[in-house]
N, CA, C and O of each residue as an XYZ file, in Angstrom:
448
protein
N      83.559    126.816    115.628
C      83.166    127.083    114.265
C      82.269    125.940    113.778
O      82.680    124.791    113.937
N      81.252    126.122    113.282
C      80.238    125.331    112.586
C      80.797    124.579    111.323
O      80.941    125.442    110.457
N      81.027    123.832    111.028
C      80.687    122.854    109.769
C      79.517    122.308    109.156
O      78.778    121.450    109.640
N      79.378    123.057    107.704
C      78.218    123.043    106.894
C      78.417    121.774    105.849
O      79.093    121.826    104.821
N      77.615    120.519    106.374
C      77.602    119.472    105.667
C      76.250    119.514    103.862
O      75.061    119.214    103.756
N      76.926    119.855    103.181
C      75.850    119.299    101.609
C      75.323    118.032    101.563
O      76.045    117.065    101.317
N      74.151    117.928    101.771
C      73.846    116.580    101.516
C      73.747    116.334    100.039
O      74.028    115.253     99.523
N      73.271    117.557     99.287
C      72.948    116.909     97.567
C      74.152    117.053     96.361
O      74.186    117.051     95.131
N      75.363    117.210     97.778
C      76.825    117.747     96.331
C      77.118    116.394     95.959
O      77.401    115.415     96.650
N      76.969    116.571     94.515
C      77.695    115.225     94.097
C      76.786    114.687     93.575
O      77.141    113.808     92.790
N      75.256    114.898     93.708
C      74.394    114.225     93.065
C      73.795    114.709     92.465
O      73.325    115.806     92.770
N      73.460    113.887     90.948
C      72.830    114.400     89.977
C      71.352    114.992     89.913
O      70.343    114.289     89.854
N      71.366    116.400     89.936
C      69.764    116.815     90.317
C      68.488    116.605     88.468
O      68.547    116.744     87.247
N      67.963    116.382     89.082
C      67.037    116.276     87.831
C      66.145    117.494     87.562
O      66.284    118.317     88.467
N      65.570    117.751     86.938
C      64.954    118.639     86.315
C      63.518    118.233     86.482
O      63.118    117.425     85.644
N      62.450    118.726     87.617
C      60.640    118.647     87.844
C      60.286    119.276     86.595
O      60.688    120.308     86.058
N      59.073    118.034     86.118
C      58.697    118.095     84.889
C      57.021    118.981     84.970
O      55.974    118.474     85.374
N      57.169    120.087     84.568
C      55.740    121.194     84.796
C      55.141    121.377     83.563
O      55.731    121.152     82.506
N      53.935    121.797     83.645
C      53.393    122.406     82.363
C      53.361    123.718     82.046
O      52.968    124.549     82.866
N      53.786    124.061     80.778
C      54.015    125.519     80.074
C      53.072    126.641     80.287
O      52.093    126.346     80.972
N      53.126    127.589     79.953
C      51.884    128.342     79.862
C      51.343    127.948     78.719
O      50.513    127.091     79.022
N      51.355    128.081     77.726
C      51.090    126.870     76.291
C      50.564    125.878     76.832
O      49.352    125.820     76.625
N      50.955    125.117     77.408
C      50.603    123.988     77.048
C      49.069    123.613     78.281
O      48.195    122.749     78.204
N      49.390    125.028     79.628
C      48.246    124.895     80.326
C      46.250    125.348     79.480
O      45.130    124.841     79.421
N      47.169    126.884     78.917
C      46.092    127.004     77.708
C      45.264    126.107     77.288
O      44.056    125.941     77.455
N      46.317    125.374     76.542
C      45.492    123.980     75.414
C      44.380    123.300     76.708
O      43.150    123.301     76.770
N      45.404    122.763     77.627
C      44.448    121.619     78.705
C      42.984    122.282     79.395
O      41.861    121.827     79.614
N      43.484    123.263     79.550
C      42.480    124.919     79.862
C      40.970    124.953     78.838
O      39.832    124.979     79.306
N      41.387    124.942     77.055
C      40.797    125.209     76.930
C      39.759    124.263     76.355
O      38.604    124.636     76.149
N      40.310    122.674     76.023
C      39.612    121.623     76.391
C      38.278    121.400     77.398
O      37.096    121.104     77.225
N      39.290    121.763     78.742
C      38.856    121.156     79.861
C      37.351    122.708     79.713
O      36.235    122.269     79.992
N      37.374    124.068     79.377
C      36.100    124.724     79.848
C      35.068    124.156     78.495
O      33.910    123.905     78.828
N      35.317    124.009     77.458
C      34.610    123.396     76.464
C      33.673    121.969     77.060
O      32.456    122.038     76.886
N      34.034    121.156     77.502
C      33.340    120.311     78.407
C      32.473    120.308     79.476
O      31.597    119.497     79.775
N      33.100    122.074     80.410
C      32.601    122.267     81.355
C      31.369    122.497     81.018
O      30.437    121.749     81.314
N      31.239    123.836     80.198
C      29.905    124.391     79.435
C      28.900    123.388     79.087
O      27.682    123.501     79.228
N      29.527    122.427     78.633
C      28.483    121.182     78.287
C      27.993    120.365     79.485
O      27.036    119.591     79.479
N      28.790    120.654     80.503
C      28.242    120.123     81.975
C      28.820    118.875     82.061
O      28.540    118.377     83.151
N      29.732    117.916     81.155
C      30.088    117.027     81.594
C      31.116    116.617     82.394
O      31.327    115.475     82.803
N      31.943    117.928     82.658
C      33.228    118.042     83.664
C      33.028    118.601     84.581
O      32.528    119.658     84.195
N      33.102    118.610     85.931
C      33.127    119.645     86.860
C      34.202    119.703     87.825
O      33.865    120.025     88.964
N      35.489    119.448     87.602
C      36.684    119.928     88.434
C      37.983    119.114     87.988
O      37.657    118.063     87.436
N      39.331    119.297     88.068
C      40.435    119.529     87.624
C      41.292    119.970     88.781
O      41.227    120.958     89.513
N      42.448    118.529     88.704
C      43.931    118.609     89.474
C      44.815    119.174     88.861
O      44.510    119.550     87.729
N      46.257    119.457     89.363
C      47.110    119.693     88.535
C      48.254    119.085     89.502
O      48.386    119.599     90.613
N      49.039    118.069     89.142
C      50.209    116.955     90.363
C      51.111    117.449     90.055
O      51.023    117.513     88.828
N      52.363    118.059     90.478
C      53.558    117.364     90.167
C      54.565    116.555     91.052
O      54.802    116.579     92.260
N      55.167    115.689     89.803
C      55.632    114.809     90.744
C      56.992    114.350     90.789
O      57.446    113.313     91.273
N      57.557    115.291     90.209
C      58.574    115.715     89.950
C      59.247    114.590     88.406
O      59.764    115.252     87.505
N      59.206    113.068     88.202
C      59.480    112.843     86.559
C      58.196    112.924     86.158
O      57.641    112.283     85.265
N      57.895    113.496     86.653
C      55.841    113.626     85.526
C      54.920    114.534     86.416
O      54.834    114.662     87.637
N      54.071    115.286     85.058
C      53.144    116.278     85.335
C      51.863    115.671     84.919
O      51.567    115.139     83.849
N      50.953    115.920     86.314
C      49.553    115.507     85.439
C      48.593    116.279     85.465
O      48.719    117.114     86.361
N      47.350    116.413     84.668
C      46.390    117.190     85.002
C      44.998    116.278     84.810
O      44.707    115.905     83.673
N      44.215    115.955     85.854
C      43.527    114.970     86.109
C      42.190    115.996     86.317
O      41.976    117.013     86.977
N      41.391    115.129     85.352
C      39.687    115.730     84.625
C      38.795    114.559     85.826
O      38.960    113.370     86.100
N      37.666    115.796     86.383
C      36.869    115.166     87.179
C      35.370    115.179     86.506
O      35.119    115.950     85.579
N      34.377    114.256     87.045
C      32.859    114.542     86.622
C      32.321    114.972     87.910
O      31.332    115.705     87.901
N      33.006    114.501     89.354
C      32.422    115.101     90.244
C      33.753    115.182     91.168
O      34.725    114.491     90.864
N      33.784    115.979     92.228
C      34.631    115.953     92.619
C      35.135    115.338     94.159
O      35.844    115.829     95.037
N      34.447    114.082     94.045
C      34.327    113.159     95.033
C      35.072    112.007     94.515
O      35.869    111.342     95.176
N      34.769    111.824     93.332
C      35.230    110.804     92.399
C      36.477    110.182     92.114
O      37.195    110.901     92.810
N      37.140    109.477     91.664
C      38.049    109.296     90.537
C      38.163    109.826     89.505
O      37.082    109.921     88.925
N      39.418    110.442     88.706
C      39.584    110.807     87.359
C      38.958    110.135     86.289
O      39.054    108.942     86.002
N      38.237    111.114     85.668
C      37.642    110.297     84.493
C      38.714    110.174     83.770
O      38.962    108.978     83.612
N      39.861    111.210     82.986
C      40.652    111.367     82.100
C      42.062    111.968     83.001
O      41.846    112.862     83.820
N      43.299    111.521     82.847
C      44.377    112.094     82.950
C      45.418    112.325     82.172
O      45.920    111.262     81.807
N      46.141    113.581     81.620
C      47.129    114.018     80.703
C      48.332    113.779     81.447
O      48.373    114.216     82.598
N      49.165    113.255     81.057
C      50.092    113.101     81.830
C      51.644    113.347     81.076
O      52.062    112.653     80.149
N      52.331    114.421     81.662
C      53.053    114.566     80.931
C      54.446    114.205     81.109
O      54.687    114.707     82.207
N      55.638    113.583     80.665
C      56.642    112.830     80.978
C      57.908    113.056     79.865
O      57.928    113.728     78.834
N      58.912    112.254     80.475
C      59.755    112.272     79.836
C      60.167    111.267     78.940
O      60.618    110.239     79.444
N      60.080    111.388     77.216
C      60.189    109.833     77.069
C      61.815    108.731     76.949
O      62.683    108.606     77.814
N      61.756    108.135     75.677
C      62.828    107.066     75.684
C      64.453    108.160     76.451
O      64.898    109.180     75.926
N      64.860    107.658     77.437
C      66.069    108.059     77.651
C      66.256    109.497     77.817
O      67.253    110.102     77.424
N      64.839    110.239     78.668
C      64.996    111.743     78.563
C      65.222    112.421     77.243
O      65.715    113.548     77.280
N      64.964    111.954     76.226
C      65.581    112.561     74.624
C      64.321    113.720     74.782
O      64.664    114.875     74.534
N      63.041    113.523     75.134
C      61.816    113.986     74.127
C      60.651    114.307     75.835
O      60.865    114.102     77.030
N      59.891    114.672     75.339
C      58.816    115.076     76.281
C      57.437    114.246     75.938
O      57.042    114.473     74.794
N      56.603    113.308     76.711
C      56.087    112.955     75.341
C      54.307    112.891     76.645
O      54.164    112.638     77.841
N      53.540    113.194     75.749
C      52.090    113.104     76.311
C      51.132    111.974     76.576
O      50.685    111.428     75.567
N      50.694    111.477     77.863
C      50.276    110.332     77.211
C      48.175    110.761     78.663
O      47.876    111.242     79.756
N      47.403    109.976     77.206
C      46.053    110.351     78.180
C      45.392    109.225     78.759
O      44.702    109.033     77.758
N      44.994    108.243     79.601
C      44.563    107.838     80.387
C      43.205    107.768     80.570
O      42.707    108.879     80.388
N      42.273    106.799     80.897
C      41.240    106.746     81.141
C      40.990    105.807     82.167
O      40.756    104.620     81.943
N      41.035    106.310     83.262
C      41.397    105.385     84.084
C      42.949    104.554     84.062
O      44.081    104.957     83.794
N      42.517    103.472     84.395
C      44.150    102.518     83.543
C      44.517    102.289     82.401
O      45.688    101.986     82.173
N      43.567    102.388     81.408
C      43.407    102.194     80.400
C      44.067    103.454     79.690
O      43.652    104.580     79.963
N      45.072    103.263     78.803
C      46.116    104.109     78.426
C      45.065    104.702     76.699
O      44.709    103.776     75.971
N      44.816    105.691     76.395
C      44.158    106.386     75.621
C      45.293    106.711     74.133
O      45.268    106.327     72.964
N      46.074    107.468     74.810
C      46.924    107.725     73.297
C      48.307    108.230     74.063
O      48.331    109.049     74.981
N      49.214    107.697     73.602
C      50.721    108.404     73.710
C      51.632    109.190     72.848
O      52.240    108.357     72.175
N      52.045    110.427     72.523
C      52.594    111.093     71.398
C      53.467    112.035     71.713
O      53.407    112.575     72.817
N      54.142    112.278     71.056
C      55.144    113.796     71.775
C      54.384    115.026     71.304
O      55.131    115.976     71.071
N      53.102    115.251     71.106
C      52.987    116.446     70.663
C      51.330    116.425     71.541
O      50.514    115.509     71.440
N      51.164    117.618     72.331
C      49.845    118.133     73.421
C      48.704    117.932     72.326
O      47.670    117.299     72.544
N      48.889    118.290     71.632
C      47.680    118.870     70.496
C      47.297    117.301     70.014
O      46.162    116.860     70.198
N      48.121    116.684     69.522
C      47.490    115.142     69.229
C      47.074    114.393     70.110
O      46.199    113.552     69.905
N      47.586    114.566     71.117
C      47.107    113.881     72.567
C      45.414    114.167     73.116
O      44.608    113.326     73.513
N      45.262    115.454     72.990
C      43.938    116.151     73.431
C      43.002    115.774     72.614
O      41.820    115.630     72.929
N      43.730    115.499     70.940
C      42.213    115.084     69.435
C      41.662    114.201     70.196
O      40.456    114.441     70.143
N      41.883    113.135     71.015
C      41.202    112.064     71.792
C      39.940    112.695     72.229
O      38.905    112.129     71.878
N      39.865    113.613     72.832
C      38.529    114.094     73.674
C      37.653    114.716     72.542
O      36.692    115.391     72.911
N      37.887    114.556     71.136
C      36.895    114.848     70.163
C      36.228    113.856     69.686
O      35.203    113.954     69.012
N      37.017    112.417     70.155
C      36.501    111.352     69.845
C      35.464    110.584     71.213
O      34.522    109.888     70.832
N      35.522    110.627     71.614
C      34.968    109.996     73.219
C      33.362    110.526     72.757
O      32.993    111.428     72.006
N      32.600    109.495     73.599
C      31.658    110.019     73.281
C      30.766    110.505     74.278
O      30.867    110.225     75.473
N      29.834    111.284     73.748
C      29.491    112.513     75.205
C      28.229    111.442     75.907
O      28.131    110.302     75.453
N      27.673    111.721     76.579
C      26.824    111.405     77.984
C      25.509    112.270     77.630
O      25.380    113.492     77.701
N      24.384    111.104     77.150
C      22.975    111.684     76.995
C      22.237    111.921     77.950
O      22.278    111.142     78.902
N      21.371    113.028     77.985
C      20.866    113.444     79.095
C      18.900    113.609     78.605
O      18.374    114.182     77.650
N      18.277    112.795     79.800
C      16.763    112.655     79.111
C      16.255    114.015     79.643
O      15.112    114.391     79.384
């Protein structure tokens, strides 16, 4: 007779942190608004199981220009958004929609 050993009984499983249909929308509809303007041309989506990201390209050879990254904040209480520019940390908030006003502020790329 076989004996079926559990390796994960007993341990606390966590919960992989994904993005909503909501909340892909919003990043969605950011990210084609840019496209049209030609200054974006491709888009990741990670997970990594305590954090979701969705990482904005200009080419797709490149490094991320911009990453949303979505997490869990103080003590798992809250979900909270934070955007990235490179290393350089952009804005952190619990709410998608305040997180994204950032990309109304940035400024666009002149073309002669």
């Amino acid at each position: 007779m076989t004996t079926v050993y559990y390796l994960n009984k007993g341990k606390k499983t966590s919960q992989q942190i994904t993005f909503n249909k909501q909340e892909l929308g919003q990043l969605l509809s950011v990210y084609s608004q840019r496209v049209a303007k030609g200054e974006w041309r491709d888009y990741a989506i990670d997970m990594l199981g305590d954090s979701a990201v969705f990482s904005i390209f200009r080419h797709a050879h490149e490094t991320p220009l911009f990453a949303v990254v979505k997490s869990m904040g103080h003590k798992n209480r809250y979900e909270e958004y934070t955007v990235f520019n490179g290393h350089k940390k952009l804005k952190r908030t619990r709410n998608l929609s305040e997180a994204l006003e950032v990309f109304n502020n940035i400024l666009h790329p002149v073309s002669y």
